[in-house]
Steps between C-alpha positions, in 0.01 A plus 500: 500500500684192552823392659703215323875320552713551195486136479160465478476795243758334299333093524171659374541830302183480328287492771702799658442714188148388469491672870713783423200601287219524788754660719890532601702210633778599716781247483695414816867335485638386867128656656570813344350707248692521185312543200147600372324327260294738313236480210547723183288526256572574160411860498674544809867437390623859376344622844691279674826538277500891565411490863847298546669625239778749774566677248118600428469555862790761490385680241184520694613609807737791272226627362219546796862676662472717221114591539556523872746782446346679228124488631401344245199627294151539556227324346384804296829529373550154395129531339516824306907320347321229424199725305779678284 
């Protein structure tokens, strides 16, 4: 992981992204962290689209509430559904 100024992120971009893909690169403005630079790779994208998406996320959280207060099912139950 590397640490890097905004200014010197923004004077040589390419060479930041080139990093970005070995590892993160934490971006400091004033001496303080601000930003991650982050590598994503093509197949990566919806993964990272629905992990931020807050409305995913809400949904989500809805429905494990849900499980959580019916029990849920068990695995036989899901398996013998899933034979039908």
């Amino acid at each position: 992981m590397k640490i890097a100024s905004v200014k010197d992120v923004k004077d040589n971009l390419s060479r930041y992204l080139k990093n970005a893909e070995k590892g993160d690169v934490i971006i400091t403005k004033n001496g303080r962290p601000t930003a991650v630079l982050h590598h994503l790779g093509e197949d990566e994208l919806e993964d990272y689209l629905l992990e931020h998406d807050p409305r995913f996320r809400q949904k989500i959280e809805r429905r494990w509430k849900d499980y959580l207060k019916s029990g849920g099912r068990s695995l036989e139950q899901v398996l013998k559904e899933l034979g039908d």
